[in-house]
Legacy VTK file of the C-alpha trace (Angstrom):
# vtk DataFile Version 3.0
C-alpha trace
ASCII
DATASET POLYDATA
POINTS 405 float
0.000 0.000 0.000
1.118 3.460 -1.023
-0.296 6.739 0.571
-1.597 9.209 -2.212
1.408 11.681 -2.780
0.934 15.442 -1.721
0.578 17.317 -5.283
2.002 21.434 -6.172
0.803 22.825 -9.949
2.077 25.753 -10.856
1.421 27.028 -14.505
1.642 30.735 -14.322
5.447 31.264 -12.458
8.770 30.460 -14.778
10.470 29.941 -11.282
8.413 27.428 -9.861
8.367 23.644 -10.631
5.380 22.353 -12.821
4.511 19.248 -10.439
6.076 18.806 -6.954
4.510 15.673 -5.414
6.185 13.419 -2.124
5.079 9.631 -1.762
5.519 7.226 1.259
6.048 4.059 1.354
3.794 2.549 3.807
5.411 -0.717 4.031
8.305 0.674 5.095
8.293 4.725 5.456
10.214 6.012 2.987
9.961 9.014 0.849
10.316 9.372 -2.835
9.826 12.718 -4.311
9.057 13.525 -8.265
9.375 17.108 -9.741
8.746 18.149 -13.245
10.197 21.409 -13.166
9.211 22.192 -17.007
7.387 20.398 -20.008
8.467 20.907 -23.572
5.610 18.883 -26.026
4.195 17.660 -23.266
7.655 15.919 -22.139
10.219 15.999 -19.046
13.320 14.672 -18.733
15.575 13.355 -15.807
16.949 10.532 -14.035
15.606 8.953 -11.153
18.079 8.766 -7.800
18.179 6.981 -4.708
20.146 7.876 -1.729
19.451 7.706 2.343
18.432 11.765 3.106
17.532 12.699 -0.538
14.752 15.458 0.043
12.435 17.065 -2.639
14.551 20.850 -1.967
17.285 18.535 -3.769
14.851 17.230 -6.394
13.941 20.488 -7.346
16.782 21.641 -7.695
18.208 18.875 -9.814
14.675 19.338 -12.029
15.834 23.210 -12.435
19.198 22.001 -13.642
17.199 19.499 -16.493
15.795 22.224 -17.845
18.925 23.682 -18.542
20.783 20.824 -19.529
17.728 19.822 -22.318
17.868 23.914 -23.892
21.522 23.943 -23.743
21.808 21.542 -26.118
19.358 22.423 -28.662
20.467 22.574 -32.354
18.113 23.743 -34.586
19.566 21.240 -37.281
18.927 18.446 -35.409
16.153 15.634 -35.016
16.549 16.025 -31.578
14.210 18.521 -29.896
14.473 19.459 -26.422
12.343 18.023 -23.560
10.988 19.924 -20.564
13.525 19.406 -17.198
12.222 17.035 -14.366
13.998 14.651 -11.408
12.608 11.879 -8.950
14.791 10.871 -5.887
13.881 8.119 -2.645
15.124 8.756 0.406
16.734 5.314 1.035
19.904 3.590 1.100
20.299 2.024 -2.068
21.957 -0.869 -0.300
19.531 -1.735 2.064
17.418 -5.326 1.612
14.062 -3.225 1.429
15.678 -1.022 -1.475
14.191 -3.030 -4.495
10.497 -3.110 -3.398
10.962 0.623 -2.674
11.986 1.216 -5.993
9.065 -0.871 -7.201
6.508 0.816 -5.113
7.930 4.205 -5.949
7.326 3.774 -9.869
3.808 2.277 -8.931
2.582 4.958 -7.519
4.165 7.509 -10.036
3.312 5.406 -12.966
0.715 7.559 -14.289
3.376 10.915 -14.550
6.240 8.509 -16.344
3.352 7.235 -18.551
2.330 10.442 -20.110
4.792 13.553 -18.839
8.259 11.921 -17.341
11.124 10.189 -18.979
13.700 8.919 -16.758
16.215 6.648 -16.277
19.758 5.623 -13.890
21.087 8.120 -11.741
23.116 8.044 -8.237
22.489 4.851 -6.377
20.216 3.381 -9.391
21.555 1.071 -12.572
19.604 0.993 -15.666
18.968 -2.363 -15.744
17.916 -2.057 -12.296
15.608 1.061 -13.217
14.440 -1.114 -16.359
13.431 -4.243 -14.281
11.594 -2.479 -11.882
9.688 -0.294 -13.897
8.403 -3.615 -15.961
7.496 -4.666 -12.383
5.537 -1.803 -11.433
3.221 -2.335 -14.772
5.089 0.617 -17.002
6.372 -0.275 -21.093
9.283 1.407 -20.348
10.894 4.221 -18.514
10.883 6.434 -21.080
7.443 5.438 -22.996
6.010 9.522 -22.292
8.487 10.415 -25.522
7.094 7.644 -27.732
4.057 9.831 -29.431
6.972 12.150 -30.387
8.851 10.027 -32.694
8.299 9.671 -36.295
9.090 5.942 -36.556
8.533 4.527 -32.767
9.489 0.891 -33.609
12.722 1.727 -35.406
13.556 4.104 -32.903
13.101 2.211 -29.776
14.914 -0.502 -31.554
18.190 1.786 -32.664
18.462 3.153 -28.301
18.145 -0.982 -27.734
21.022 -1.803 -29.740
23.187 1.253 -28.498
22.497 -0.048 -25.156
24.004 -3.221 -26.216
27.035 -2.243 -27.194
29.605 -2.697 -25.369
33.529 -1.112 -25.222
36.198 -3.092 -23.523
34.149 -4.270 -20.868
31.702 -1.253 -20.228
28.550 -0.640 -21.762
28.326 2.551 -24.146
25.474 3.936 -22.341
27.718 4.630 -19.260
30.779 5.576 -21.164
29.259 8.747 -23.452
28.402 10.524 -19.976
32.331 10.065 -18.744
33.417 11.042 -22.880
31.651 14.074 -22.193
32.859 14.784 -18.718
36.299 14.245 -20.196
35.762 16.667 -23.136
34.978 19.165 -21.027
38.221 18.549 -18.514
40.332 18.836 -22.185
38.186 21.563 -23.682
39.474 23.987 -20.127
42.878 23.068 -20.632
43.008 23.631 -23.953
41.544 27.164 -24.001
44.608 27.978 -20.800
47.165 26.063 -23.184
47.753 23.423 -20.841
49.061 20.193 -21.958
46.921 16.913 -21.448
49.912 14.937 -20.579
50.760 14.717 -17.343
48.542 17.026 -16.095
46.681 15.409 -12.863
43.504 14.810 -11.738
41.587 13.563 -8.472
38.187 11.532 -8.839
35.760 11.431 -6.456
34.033 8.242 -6.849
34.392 5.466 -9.592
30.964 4.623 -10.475
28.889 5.241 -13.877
30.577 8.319 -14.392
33.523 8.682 -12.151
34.898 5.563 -13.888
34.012 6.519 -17.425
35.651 9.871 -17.014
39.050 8.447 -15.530
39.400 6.268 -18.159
38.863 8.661 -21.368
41.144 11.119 -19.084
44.034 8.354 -18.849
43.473 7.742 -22.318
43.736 11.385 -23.284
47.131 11.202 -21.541
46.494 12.885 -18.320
47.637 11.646 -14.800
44.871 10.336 -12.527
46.413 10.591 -9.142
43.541 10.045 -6.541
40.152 8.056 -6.702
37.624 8.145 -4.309
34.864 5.293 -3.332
33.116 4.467 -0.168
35.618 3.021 1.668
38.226 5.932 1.130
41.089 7.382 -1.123
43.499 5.179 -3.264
46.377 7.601 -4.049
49.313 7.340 -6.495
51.159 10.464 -7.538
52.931 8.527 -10.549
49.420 7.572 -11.567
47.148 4.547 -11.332
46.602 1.726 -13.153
42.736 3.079 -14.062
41.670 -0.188 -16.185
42.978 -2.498 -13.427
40.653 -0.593 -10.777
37.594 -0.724 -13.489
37.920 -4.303 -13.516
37.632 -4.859 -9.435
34.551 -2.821 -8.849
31.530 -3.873 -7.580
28.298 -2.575 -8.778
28.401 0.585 -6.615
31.723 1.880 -7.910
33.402 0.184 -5.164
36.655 -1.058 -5.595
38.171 -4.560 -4.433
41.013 -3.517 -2.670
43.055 -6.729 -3.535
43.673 -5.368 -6.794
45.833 -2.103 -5.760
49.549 -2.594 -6.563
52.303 -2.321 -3.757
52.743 1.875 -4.772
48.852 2.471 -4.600
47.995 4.185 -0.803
45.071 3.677 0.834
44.225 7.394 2.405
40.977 9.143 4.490
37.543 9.389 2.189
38.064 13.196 2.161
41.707 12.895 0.490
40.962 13.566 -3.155
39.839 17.249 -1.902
43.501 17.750 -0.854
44.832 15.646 -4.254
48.229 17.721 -5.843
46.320 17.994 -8.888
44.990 20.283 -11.250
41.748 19.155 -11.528
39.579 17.386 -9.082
36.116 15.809 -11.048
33.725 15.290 -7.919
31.362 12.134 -9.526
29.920 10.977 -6.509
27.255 12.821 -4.644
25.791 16.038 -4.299
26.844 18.990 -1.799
30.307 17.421 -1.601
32.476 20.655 -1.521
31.488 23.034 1.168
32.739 26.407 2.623
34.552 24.759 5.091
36.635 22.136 3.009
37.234 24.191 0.011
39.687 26.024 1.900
41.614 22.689 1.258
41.504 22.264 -2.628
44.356 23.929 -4.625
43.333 22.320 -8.017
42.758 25.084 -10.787
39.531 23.648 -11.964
36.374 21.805 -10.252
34.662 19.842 -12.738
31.065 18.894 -11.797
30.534 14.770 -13.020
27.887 14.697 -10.083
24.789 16.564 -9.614
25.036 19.861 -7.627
28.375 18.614 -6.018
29.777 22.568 -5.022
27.620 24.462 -2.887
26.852 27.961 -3.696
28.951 29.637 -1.173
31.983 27.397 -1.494
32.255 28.433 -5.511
32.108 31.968 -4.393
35.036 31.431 -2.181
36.746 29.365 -4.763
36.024 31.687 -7.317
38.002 34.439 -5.201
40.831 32.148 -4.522
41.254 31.955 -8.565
39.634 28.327 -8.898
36.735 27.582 -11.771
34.137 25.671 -11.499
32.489 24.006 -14.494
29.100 23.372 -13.771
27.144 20.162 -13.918
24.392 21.507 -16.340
27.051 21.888 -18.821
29.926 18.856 -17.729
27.507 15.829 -17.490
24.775 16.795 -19.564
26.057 14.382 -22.423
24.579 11.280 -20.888
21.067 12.852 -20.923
21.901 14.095 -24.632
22.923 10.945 -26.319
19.725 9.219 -25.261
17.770 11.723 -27.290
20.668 11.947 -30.145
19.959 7.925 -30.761
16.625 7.737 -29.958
15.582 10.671 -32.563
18.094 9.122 -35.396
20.963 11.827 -34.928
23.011 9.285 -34.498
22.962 5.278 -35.060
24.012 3.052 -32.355
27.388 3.075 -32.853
30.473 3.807 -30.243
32.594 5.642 -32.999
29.351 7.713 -33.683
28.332 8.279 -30.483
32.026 9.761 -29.061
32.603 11.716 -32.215
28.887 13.390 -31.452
29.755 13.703 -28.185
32.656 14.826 -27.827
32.106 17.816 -30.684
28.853 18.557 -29.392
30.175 19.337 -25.599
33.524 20.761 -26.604
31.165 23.344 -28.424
29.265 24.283 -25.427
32.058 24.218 -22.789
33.562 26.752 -25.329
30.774 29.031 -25.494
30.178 28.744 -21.983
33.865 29.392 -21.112
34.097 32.855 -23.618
30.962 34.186 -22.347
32.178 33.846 -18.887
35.176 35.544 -20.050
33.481 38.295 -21.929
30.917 39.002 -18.590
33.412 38.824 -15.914
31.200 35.858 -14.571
31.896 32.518 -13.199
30.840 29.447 -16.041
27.775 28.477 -14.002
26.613 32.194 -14.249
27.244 31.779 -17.966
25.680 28.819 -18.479
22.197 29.916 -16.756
22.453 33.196 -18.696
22.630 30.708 -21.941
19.874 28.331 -21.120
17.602 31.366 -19.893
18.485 33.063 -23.632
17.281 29.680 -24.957
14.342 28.163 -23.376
11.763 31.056 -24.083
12.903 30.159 -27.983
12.496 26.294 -27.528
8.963 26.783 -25.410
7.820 29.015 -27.973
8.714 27.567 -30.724
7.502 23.653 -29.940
4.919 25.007 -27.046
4.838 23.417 -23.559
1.663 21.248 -24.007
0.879 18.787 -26.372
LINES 1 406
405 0 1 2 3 4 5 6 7 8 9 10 11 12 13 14 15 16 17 18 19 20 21 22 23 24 25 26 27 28 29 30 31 32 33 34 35 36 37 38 39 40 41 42 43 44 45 46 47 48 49 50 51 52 53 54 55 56 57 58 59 60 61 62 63 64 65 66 67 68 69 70 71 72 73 74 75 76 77 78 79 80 81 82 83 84 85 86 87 88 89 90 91 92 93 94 95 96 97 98 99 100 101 102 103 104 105 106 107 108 109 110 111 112 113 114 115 116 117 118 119 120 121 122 123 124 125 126 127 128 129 130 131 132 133 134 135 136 137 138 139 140 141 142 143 144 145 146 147 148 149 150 151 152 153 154 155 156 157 158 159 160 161 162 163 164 165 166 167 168 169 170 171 172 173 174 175 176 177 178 179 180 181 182 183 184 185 186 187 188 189 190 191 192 193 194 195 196 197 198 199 200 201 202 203 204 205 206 207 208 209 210 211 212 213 214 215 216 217 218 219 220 221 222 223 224 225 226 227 228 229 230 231 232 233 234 235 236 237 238 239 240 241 242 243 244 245 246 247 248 249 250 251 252 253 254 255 256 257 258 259 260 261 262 263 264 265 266 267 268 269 270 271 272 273 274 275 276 277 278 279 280 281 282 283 284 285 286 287 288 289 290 291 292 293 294 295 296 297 298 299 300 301 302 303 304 305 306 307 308 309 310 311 312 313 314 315 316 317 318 319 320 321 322 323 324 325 326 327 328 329 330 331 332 333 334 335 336 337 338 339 340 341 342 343 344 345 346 347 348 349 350 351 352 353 354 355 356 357 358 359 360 361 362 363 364 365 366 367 368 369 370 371 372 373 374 375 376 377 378 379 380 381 382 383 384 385 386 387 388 389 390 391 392 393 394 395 396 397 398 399 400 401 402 403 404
């Protein structure tokens, strides 16, 4: 049994989330929360996270930041059309026994929203294959079945994102490498425009799951140094380097890694360690608020790049940001996940790894770029930039293909 979820509508204020609705769990008292922040055709889109304290100010917030990651990557040449911006989250450890039927119950009761107005899919704490199993438990086609009316050919569609899913590159699956490509293109698209080499040039990770572990390997393959990784049980630490594909191999399916496998060089340090890293760039790609104003007074990277969600809180950036250090913002860094989904499923690209990369990589290299110079040209921090952008584009998109079916 499910209790029926408190409900917000708003259709008259920009600044306020479409739907804001909180469910419990009466079997065993959790909270999920689902808010669709924006509809563009009729459409949302944003992952679905689970993690013990996950509240609906941080679902809004991460709904907010879908709407700008959908306009910021509109192309007027391009199949793909924007979506509206939306996020669910449940407040529950993703490793506790109970976390499954949770998950079930969760897309139950929210079924009718991901039927008609919600696409979603993995996000922290949450595979897709988990996401995909449960959601055929809870009754629903798939996860993403609200975009279906919009395509032109639905079967060959559905059937080109299947296949992409499929493939896989040495031992990971495409669909969790293009959000680490893009990560990684934007880490090489900042040094680039400062004229700073990609070899040797070192970064700290924090956490080595979906997209911690894509982006360290694309950065080792670009020829940069990754120094520190973080996971759950701490800090392994190499200032020579690590052996990134050896650490792939030995995690589990939470992005923790086997300890076993760390060479006799390899130090095992504090959780909090890759903050301190001697690097130049730290990626947090773990969990949200994980740079406050108290501990980035202990980072001397030169650049923050956001893998996670919301990872550098608001006041820490401004003291960063005085100290000299950027941060690249999440609604530009890992938006290229959420974009290649769309890319494939509208037929801008095939399922193909070559394809995909090549898309990806131009596509975000292009934005950090723009992003970056207007930054520049404004005196502004990137974030800053990148909301000016998105707020320049979504009036045009919502105009344009209207808000409602």
């Amino acid at each position: 049994m499910t209790t029926c979820p408190s409900l917000s509508l708003s259709t008259t204020d920009p600044t306020t989330p479409l739907i804001s609705l909180t469910w419990t769990d009466q079997e065993t008292g959790h909270q999920g929360h689902l808010v669709i922040d924006h509809l563009v055709r009729g459409v949302s889109s944003g992952g679905l996270r689970m993690r013990a304290g996950c509240t609906l100010e941080e679902v809004a917030g991460l709904a907010r930041g879908m709407t700008m990651k959908e306009v910021l990557h509109y192309d007027p040449q391009g199949h793909y059309i924007p979506l509206g911006g939306a996020k669910g989250g449940i407040d529950c450890d993703p490793r506790d026994p109970a976390a499954y039927g949770v998950l079930v119950r969760y897309l139950r009761a929210v079924r009718p929203y991901i039927e008609q107005f919600w696409t979603t899919g993995e996000d922290l704490g949450l595979t897709q294959d988990l996401v995909d199993q449960a959601a055929a438990e809870a009754g629903l086609i798939s996860s993403i079945q609200a975009v279906y009316p919009l395509l032109d050919d639905e079967e060959a569609a559905r059937r080109r994102l299947a296949d992409a899913f499929a493939i896989d590159v040495d031992g990971i699956g495409l669909d969790e490498l293009v959000g680490g490509c893009g990560v990684a293109e934007s880490v090489l698209t900042a040094l680039d425009r400062a004229g700073v080499a990609h070899r040797g040039t070192r970064v700290a990770v924090q956490g080595l799951g979906t997209m911690g572990g894509a982006t360290a390997r694309f950065l080792s393959g670009a020829g940069l140094r990754v120094v520190a990784v973080a996971d759950i049980k701490g800090t392994i630490a190499n200032p020579d380097g690590l052996d990134i594909e050896a650490l792939l191999a030995a995690r589990d399916g939470h992005g923790t890694v086997d300890r076993a496998a760390l060479r006799a060089e390899d130090r095992e340090l504090p959780a909090d360690a890759w903050l301190t890293a001697d690097a130049e760039v730290l990626v947090p790609a773990a969990v949200s608020y994980a740079v406050d104003a108290t501990n980035q007074a202990a980072i001397n990277a030169r650049w923050i790049v956001e893998a996670a969600n919301m990872p550098v809180l608001p006041e820490a950036e401004t003291l960063l940001a005085a100290r000299g250090i950027t941060v690249l913002p999440d609604v530009v860094v890992n938006s290229g996940t959420n974009a290649w989904w769309w890319w494939t499923l509208f037929g801008d690209i095939g399922a193909d790894a070559d394809q995909a990369f090549a898309h990806t990589r131009r596509s975000m290299r292009a934005l950090v770029d723009l992003v970056l110079a207007r930054a520049e040209a404004e005196n502004t921090t990137p974030r800053t930039a990148a909301h000016a952008l998105a707020a320049d584009r979504l009036p045009v998109v919502t105009e344009r293909f209207g808000r409602f079916r």
